[in-house]
C-alpha positions as CSV (number, residue, x, y, z in Angstrom):
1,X,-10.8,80.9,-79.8
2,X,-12.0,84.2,-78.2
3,X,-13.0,83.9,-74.6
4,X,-16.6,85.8,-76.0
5,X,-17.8,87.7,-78.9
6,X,-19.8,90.0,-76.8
7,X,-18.7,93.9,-77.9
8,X,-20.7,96.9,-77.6
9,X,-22.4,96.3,-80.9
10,X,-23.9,93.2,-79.4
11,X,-24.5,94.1,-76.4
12,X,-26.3,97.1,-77.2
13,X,-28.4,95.1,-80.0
14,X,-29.6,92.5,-77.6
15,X,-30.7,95.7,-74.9
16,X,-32.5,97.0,-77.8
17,X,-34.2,93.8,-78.9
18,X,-34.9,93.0,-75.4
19,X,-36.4,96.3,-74.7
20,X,-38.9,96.3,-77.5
21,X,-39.7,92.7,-76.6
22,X,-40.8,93.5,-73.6
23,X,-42.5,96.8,-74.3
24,X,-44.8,94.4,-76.7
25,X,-45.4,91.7,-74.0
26,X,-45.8,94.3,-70.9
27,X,-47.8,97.5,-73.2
28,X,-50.1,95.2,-75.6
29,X,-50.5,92.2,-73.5
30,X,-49.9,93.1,-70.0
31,X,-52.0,96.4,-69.7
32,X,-54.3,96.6,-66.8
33,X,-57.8,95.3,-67.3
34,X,-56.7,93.1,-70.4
35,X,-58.5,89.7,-70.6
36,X,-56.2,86.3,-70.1
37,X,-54.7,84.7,-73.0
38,X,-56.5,82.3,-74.8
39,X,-54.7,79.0,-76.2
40,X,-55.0,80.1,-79.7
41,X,-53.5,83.9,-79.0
42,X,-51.2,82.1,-76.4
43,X,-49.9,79.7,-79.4
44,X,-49.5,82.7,-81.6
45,X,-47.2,84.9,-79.2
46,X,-44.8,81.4,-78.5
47,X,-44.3,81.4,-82.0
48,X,-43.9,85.5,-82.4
49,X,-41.2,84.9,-79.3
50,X,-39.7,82.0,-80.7
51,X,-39.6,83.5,-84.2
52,X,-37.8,87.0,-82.9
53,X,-35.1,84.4,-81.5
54,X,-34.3,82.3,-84.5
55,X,-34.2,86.3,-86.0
56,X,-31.5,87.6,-83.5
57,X,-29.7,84.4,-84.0
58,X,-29.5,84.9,-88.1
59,X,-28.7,88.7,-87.5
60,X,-26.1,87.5,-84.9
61,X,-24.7,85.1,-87.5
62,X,-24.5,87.8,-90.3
63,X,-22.7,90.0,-88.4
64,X,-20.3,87.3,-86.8
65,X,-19.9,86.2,-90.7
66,X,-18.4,89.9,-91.6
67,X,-16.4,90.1,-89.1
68,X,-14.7,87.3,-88.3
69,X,-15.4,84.5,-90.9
70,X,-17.7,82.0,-91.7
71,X,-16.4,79.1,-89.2
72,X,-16.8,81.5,-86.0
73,X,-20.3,82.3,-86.8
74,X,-21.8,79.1,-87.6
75,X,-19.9,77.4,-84.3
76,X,-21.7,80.9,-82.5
77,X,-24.9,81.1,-83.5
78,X,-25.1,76.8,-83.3
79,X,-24.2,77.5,-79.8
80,X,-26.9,80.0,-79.6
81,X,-29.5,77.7,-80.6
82,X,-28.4,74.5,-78.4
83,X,-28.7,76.9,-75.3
84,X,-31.9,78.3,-76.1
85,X,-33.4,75.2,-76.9
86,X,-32.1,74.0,-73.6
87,X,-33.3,76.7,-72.0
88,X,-37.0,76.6,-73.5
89,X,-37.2,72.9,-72.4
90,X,-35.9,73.2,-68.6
91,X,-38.0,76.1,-68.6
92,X,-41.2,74.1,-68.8
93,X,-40.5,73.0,-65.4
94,X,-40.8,76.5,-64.1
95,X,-44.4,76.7,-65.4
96,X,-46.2,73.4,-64.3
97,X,-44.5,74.9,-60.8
98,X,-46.9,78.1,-61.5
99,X,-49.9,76.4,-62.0
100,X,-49.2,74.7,-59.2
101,X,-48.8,77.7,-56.9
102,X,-51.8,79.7,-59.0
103,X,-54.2,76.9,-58.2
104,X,-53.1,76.2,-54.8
105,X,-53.9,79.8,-53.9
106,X,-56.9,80.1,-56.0
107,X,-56.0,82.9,-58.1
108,X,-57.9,83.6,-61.3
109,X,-56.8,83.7,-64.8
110,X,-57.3,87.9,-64.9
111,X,-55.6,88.0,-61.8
112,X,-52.7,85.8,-62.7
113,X,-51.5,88.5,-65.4
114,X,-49.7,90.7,-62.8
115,X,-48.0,87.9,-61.1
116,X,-46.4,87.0,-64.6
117,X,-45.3,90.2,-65.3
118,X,-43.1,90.9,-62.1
119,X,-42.3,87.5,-62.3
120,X,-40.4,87.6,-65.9
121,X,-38.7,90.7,-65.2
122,X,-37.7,89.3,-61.5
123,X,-36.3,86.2,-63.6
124,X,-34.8,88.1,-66.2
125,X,-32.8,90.3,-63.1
126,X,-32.0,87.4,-61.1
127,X,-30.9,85.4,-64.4
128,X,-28.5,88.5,-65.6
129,X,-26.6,88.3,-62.1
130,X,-26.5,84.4,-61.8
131,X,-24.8,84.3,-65.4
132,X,-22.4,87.0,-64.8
133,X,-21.2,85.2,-61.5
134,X,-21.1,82.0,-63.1
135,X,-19.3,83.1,-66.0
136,X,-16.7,84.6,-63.1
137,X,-16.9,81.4,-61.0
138,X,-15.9,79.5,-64.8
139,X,-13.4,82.0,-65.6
140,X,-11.4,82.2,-62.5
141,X,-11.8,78.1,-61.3
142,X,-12.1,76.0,-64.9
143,X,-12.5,72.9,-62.4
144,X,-16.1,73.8,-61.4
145,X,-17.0,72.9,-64.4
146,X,-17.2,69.1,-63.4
147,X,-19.0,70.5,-60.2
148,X,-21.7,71.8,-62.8
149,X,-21.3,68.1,-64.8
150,X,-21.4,66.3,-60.9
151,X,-24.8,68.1,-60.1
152,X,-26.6,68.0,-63.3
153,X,-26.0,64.5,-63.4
154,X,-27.4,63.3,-60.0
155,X,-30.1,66.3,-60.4
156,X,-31.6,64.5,-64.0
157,X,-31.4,60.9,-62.3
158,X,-33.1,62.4,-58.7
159,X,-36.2,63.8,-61.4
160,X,-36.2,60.4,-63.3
161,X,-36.7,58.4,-59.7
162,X,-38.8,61.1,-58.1
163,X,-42.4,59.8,-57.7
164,X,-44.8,63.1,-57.6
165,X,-45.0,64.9,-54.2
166,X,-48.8,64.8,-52.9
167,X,-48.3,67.1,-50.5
168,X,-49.6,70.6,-50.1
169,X,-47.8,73.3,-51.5
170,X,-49.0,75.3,-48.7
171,X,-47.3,72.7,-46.3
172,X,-43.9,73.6,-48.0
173,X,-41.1,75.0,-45.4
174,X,-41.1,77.7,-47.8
175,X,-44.3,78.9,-47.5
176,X,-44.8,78.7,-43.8
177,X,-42.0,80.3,-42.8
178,X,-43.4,83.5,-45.3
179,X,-46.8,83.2,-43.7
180,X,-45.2,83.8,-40.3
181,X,-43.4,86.2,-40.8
182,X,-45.7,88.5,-42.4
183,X,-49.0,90.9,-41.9
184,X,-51.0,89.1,-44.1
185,X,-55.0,89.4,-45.8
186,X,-57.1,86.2,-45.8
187,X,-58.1,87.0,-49.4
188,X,-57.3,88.5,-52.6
189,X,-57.6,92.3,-53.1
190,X,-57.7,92.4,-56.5
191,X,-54.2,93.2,-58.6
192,X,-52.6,94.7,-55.1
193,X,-50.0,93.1,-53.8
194,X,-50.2,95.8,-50.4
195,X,-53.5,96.9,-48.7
196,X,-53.6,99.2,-45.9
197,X,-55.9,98.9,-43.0
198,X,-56.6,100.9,-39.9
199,X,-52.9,102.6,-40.4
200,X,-51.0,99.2,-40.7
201,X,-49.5,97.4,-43.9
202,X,-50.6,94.1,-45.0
203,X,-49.4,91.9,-47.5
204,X,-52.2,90.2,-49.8
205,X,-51.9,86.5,-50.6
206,X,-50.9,87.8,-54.8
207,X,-47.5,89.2,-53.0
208,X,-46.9,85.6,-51.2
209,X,-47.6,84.0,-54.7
210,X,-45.0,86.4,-56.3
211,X,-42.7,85.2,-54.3
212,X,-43.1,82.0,-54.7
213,X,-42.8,82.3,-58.3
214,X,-39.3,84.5,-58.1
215,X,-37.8,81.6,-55.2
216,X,-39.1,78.9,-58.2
217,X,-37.2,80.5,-60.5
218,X,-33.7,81.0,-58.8
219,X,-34.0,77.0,-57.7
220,X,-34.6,76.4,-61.4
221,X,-32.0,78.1,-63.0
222,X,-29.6,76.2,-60.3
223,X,-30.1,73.7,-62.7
224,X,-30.2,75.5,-66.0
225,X,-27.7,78.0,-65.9
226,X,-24.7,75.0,-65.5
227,X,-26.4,73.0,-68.3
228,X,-26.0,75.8,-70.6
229,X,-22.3,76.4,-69.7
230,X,-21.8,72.8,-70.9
231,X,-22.5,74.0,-74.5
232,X,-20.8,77.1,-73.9
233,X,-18.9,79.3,-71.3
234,X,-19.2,83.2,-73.2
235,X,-21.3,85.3,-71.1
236,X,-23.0,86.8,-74.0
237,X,-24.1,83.7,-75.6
238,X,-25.4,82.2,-72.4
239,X,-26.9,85.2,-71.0
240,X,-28.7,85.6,-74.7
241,X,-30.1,82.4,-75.2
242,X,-31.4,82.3,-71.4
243,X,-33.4,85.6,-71.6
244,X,-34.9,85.0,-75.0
245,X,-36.5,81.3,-73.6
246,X,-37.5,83.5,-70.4
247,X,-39.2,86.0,-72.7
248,X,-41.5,83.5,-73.7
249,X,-42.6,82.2,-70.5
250,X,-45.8,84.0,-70.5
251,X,-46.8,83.1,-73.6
252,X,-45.8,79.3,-72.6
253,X,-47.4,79.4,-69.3
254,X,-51.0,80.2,-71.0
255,X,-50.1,77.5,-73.6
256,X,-49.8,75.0,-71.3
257,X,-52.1,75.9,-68.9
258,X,-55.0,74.2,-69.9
259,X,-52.7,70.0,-71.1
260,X,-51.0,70.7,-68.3
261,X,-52.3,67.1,-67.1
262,X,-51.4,65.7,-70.4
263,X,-47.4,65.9,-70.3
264,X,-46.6,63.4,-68.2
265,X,-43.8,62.1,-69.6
266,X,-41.9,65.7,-70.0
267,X,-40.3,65.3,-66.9
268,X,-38.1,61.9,-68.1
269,X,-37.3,63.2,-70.9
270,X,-35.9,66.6,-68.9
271,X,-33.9,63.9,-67.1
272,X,-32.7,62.9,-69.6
273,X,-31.0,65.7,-70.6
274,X,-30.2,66.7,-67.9
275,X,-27.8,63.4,-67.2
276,X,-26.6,63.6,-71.0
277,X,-25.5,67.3,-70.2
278,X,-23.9,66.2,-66.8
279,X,-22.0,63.5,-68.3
280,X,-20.8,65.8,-71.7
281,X,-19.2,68.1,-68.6
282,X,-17.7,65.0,-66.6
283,X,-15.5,63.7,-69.9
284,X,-14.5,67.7,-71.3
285,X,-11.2,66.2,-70.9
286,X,-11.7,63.0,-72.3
287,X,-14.2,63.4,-74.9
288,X,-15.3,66.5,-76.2
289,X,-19.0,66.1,-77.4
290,X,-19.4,69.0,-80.8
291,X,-22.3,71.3,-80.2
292,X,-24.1,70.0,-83.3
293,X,-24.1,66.9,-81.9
294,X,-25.4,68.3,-78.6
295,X,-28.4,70.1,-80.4
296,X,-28.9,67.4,-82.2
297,X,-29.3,64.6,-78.8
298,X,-31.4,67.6,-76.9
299,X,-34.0,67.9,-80.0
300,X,-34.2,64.1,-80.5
301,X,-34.8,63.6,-76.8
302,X,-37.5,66.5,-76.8
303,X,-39.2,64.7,-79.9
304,X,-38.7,61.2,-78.8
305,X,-40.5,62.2,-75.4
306,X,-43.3,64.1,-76.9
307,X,-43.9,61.0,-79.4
308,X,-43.8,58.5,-76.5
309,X,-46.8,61.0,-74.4
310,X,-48.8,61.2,-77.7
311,X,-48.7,57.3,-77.5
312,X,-49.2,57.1,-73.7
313,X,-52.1,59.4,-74.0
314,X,-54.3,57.7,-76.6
315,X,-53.8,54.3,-74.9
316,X,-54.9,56.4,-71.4
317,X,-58.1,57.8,-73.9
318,X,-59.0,54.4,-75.5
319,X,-59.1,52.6,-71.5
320,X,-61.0,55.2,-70.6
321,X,-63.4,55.0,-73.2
322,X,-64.2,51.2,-72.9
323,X,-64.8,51.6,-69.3
């Protein structure tokens, strides 16, 4: 089996895609003075973003059916789909961590839409360079492999045991250290990140919240990035599925904005997968888990969950309303 299907063709397809993606999500939805998403235009663009994936995927298919057979493109493109679906769960994660940091720091829906912005394209960036290293670190030591399995494992059973942190986010390490080591305003001046006064450069609380949101990133795809390399090691697979779910983040974060409150069960069944995806690295020698079969555990665990917090939540409704 080739060590990646990635050639110029498909390279330069994805840039192209990628590029008019974001022209959409940065020119229509992202221009300056536009009012925040609503849940209804907010379900609409998940399903545009989510639609343009299952798109690339067929065209991908097609053209890895011409050239090199049936067999190779429906393994491919299955792979495809089992990343991105990984992808698009873990990432859910990412965003309850932004609306924590956007209502710690108080900053309003209008004002949230700049943060976003830089913060996809910082993601997509920091994603591109993480992937290529890992697919080097993969390439050139195969053993690392269980390293991935080993972490993934005890990370899904830490989140499953976790109770929730009630401390500040603003008492984080993190955050303190940034504070003091920066000029910076008491409030928000509008969409700036930078205000100058009396000569001197400060830093406004949006640029701290940026920040945040790029270093919440990088810790999340320390998790992500080795689960996907459990369903597949080709750079242009992994690096394909990953930036299509990150494409969609807005979109997701505006979606879920408003239930936040009401997914409390997402984070067992995240652990979940993340412990079946550990332990599918851990026996690559001894058992090899099919990717169907891997799409097929990640999708029932991700329905099965979502079931369980309808059922939870009703019970929570009906106590409520017979107190």
């Amino acid at each position: 089996m080739m060590n990646s299907v990635g050639n110029p063709i498909l390279w330069g397809s994805f840039a192209v895609v990628v590029v008019i993606m974001l022209a959409f999500d940065l020119l229509l939805q992202g221009r300056k003075g536009a009012q925040t998403m609503t849940m209804k235009s907010a379900a609409l663009w998940s399903l545009v973003w989510i639609g343009l994936s299952l798109l690339f995927n067929f065209g991908f298919w097609w053209y890895l059916n011409g050239e090199f057979g049936r067999e190779v493109a429906d393994a491919k493109a299955t792979m495809f789909l089992t990343g991105y679906l990984l992808e698009k769960a873990l990432a859910v994660d990412n965003v309850f961590v932004w609306l924590i940091l956007f209502s710690y720091f108080s900053i309003p829906a209008n004002l949230q839409r700049r943060v976003l912005i830089y913060g996809v394209l910082g993601a997509i960036v920091l994603r591109t360079g993480m992937i290529f290293a890992g697919s080097w670190l993969v390439g050139q030591f195969s053993w690392i492999l269980y390293v991935f399995g080993a972490f993934l494992l005890f990370t899904g059973i830490k989140m499953a045991l976790a109770k929730d942190d009630g401390g500040e986010v603003g008492e984080k390490p993190v955050i303190r250290w940034l504070r003091s080591k920066m000029r910076m305003t008491d409030d928000l001046q509008g969409e700036k990140f930078f205000v100058r006064r009396n000569g001197i450069l400060f830093a406004t609380p949006l640029l701290l919240v940026l920040i945040m949101v790029e270093l919440s990133d990088v810790i999340f795809a320390v998790d992500s990035i080795p689960a996907i390399f459990a369903v597949t090691t080709d750079p242009f697979i992994v690096l394909t599925s990953n930036l299509f779910a990150i494409l969609g983040l807005r979109a997701m974060y505006f979606l879920l904005a408003g239930v936040a409150e009401r997914f409390t069960m997402l984070k067992y069944g995240l652990a979940v997968i993340l412990i079946f995806i550990g332990i599918k690295m851990l026996l690559l020698d001894v058992f090899h888990i099919p990717v169907g079969i891997s799409l097929g555990v990640i999708a029932s665990i991700l329905i099965i969950t979502l079931l369980i917090n309808t059922w939870v939540n009703r019970r929570n409704d009906r106590l409520k309303s017979q107190e």
